[in-house]
Each structure stands twice: as C-alpha cells, then as structure tokens.
C-alpha positions in Angstrom: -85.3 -21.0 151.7 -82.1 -22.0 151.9 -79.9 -23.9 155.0 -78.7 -21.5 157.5 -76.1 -23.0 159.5 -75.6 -21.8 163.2 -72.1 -20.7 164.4 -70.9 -21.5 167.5 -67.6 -20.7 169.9 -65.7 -23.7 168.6 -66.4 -22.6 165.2 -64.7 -19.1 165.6 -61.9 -21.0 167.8 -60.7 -22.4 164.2 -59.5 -18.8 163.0 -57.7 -18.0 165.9 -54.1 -19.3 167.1 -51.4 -17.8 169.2 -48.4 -16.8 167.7 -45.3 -19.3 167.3 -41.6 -19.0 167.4 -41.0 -18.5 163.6 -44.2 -16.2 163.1 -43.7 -12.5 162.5 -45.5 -9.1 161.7 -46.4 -10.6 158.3 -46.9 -14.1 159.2 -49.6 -12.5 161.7 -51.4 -10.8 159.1 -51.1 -7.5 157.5 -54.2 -4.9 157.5 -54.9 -1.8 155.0 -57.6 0.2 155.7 -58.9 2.9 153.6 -61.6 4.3 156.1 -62.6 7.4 157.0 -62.4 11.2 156.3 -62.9 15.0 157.3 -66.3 14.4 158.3 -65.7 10.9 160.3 -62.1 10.9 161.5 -63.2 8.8 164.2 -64.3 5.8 161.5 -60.7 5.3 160.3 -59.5 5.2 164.3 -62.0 2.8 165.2 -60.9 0.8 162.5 -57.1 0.2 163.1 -57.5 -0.1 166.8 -59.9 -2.9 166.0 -57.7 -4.3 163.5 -55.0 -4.3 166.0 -56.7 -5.7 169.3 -57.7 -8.5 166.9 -54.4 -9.8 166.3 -52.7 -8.2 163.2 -49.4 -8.2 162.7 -49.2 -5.3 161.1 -51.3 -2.3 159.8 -51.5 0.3 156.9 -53.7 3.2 157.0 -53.9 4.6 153.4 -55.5 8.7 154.5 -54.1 12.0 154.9 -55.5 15.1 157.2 -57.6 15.0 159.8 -58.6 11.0 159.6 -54.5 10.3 159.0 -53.8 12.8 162.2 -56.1 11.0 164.2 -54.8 7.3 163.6 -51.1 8.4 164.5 -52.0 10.1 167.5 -54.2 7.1 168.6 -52.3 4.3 167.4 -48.7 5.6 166.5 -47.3 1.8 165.5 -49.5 2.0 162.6 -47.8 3.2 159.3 -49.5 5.7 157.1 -49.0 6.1 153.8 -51.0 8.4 151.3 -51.7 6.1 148.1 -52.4 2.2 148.2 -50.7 0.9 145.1 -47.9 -1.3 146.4 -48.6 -2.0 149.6 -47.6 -5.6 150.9 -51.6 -6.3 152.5 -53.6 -9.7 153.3 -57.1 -7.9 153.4 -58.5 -4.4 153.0 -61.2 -2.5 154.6 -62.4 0.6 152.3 -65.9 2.9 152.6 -66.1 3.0 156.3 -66.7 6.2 157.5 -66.8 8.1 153.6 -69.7 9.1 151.9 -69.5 8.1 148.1 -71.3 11.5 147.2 -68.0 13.3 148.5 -65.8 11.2 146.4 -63.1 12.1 144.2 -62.4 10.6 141.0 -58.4 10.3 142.6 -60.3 8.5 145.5 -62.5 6.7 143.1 -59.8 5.6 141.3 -58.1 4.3 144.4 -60.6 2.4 146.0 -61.5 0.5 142.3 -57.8 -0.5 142.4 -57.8 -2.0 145.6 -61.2 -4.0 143.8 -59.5 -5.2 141.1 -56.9 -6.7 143.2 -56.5 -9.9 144.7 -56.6 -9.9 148.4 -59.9 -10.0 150.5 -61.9 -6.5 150.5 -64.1 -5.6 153.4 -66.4 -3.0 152.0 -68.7 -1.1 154.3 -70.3 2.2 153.8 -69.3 4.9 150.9 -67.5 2.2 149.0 -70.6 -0.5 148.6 -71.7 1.0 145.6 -68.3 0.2 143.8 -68.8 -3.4 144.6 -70.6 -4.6 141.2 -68.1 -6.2 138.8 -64.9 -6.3 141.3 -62.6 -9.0 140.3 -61.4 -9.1 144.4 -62.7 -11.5 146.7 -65.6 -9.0 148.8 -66.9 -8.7 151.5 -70.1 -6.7 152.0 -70.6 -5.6 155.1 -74.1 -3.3 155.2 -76.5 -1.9 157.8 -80.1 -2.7 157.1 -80.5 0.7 155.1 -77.9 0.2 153.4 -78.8 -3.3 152.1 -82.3 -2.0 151.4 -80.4 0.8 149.3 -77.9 -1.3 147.7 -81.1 -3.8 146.3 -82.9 -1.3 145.2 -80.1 -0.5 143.1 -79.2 -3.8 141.6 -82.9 -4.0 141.2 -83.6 -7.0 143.3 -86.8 -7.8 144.6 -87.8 -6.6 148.0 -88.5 -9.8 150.8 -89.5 -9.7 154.5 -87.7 -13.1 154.4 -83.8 -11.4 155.7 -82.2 -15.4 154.8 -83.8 -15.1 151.1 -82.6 -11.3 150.5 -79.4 -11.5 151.3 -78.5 -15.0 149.1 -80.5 -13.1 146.6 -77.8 -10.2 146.9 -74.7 -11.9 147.6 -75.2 -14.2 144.3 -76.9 -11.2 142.3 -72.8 -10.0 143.1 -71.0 -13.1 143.1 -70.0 -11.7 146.5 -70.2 -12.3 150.2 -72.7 -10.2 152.3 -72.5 -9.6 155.8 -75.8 -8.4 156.7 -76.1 -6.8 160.3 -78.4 -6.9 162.9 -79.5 -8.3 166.3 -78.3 -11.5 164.5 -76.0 -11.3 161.3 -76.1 -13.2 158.4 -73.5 -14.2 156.1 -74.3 -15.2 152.6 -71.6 -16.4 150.0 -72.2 -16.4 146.3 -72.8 -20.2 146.2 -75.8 -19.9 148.5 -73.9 -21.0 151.5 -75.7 -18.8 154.4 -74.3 -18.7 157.9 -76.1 -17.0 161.2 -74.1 -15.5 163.9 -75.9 -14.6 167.4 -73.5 -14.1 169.4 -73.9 -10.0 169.8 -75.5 -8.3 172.4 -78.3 -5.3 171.9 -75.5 -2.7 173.2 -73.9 -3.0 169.6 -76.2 -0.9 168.9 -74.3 2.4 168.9 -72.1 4.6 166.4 -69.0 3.4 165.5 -69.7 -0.5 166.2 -69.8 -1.3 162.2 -66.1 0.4 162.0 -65.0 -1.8 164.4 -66.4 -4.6 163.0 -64.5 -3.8 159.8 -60.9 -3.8 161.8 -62.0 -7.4 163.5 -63.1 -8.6 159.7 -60.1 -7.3 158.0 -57.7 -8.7 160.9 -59.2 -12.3 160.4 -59.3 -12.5 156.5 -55.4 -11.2 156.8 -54.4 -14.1 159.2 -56.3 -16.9 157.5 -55.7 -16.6 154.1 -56.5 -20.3 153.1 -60.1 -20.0 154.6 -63.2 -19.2 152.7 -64.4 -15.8 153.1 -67.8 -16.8 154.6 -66.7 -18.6 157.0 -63.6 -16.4 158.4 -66.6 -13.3 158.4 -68.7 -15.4 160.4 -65.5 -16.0 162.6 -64.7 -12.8 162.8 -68.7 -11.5 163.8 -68.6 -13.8 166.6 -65.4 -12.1 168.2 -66.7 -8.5 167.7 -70.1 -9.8 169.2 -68.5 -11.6 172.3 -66.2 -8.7 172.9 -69.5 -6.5 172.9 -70.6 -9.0 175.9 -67.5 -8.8 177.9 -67.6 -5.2 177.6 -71.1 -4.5 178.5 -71.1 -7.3 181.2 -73.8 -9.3 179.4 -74.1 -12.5 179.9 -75.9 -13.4 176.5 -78.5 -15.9 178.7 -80.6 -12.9 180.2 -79.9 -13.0 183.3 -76.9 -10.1 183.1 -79.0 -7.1 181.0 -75.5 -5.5 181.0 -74.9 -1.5 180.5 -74.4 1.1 177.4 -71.2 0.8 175.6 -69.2 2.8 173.3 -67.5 1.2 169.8 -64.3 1.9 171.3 -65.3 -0.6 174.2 -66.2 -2.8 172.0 -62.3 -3.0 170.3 -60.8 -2.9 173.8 -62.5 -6.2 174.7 -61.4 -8.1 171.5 -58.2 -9.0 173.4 -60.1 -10.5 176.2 -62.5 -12.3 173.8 -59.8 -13.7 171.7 -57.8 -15.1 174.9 -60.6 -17.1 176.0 -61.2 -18.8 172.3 -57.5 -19.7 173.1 -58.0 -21.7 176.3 
C-alpha cells in the first residue's frame, strides 16, 4: 500500500497569502467555471460564490439560461460569457452540476477543449467521463459512486482498500483524483497519496461537492507553481474547516455542531481563510 501522508493547518497555510500592493484581479487568480445547467442552476451558483469567498481575483462563468440567470443575479461581479475559447483563466472547473447523458456535441466539444488546454481542470460530475486521454493537468474530483462508476469503466479492479483504488485510478489516468468522503484522499499520477480530515459529517448535504469545486478552482488559479496534489489537498482542508466554522463543530467531539447548507459552507470560507492568515 502506498505512503499516505497526513495534512495539517500549516500545510494548507502555504497556499494562502494576503494580497500585496502590486497584486491585482489577475495576479489573485482568475476562475472559469463551466458548471451547471436547466436541471441544476443552483450547481453553477454554488460554484462561483465559492470560487469567490476563496480568494479569486476574478471569475468567468461560461453558461447561458437559467444557470447564466442565476449566477448574475447571485453574484453580479462575475462576468459571463457564452463560449470558453479565449478566455484569459488560471484553472477551470467543468461537469459540476451536468449530466453527460444530456450533452451536446457543441457542449462536448467545449468541454474537450478546455481538456486539451493547459491550465489546471477541476472535473466533477457529467464531465468525468471525458477525462481519459486529456492533455490538461486534471483534477478528478468524484463522490464514491462516481469513482465506483468511473472504475468500472476503465476496467480497473474493484478493492475495499480506498488508499490502493484511488492510486490505482489516478495512475490508470495519469491524473489527480480527489476522492471524497468522511476523509478525502488525494492521489497524483506518481503514486504520491495525501489524506485530508479536516471535514465535518455536516458536509454531507447537496451542493457541498459544487462548492468544493469553486474552493479547488480558486486555489489551483492563485498558486500556479504548486503541484496539483498538493494545492487540492490545500484547498480540501479550507472547504472542510469552513464546514466546521459553519456548523459550530469543533472537530474534537466535544461541539457535535448543527445541519448546514452548501451555501454555508462558501460563506464560511472567508472566515476559514483569515485564520490560516494569522
């Protein structure tokens, strides 16, 4: 089995800094998303608020209709555009919120461009079964089903072992996998593997993934030098601590905290990020 390495707050404290003097709206990182649709609206909000609570500098939402309608009236700063090709990004975020069986070949087409490019790709959802052969640097980012899915499609063997199955899929992909759960694992193609348990049992509620995406994308965008395993892991430890703050957990057991909803969860980040600051 291989070496799973623990993060910690001082790990995540690395990816975060407070902007300077010369920074700007690029500098701070630049976000697309292509998330949501008709049926899930709400994906493609949850998305950008999360991607702006976690420090961007700037974000793109690439949608039209009801998911597009929703994002403006939500988070009006954000700039919406219907087609990806040209846009100035540091990392995307495609699938969340989309069911690949409702695709377009327009969409299709779309998506596999932003694949073939190279900044960072979070990929979640309806997009995970583009991933094979993508010449971007990925980032897989799948619910249990959806890894048990995915395998069965590249025709990996099944193990109970969660450590073992996802190095199996992140080098079967020459990818990084973010596997969720009550802990998350992060697996890079080189068999580096990375546990992050900083989350709280309240993630577990619709909507949470999305905002996981926004917090992912926002992180890959304003550390481009890092590797993408390790600014993933960074960037599962905020959304998990921000789920803490919100629900009043206290992570030890001694605080059971309360429900919370995923927009919540991206209302905390601010919070969580100020005390990696101090």
């Amino acid at each position: 089995m291989p070496d799973v390495r623990d993060w910690s707050r001082d790990d995540a404290a690395r990816f975060v800094r407070a902007p300077e003097a010369s920074d700007d709206k690029y500098s701070r990182g630049v976000v697309g998303l292509c998330t949501g649709s008709p049926a899930y609206p709400g994906a493609a909000v949850l998305g950008v608020e999360a991607a702006w609570r976690a420090g961007a500098g700037f974000v793109r939402y690439i949608g039209a209709g009801r998911a597009a309608d929703a994002v403006i009236a939500r988070r009006p700063e954000t700039v919406v555009s219907r087609h990806a090709a040209g846009a100035r990004v540091g990392a995307w975020v495609i699938g969340s919120g989309t069911d690949a069986r409702e695709r377009t070949e327009a969409e299709e087409r779309e998506l596999r461009a932003i694949l073939d490019g190279a900044v960072p790709v979070v990929v979640d959802a309806g997009a995970l079964d583009l991933v094979p052969g993508a010449a971007a640097p990925v980032l897989l980012t799948p619910h249990a089903r959806e890894f048990e899915r995915l395998r069965d499609r590249l025709g990996l063997r099944a193990d109970s072992d969660r450590v073992t199955a996802v190095t199996d899929m992140a080098a079967a992909l020459g990818s990084t996998v973010l596997l969720k759960g009550a802990e998350t694992l992060i697996a890079s193609a080189d068999g580096a593997v990375i546990r992050v348990a900083a989350g709280t049992g309240w993630l577990a509620t619709a909507g949470t993934g999305d905002v996981l995406g926004g917090v992912l994308g926002a992180v890959l965008a304003a550390n481009p030098e890092a590797s993408v395993v390790e600014a993933a892991a960074a960037g599962a430890w905020v959304h998990g601590h921000a789920a803490r703050l919100a629900s009043g957990t206290d992570g030890a057991g001694a605080r059971p905290g309360h429900p919370i909803v995923a927009l919540d969860v991206a209302e905390a980040l601010p919070r969580a990020l100020a005390e990696l600051l101090t």
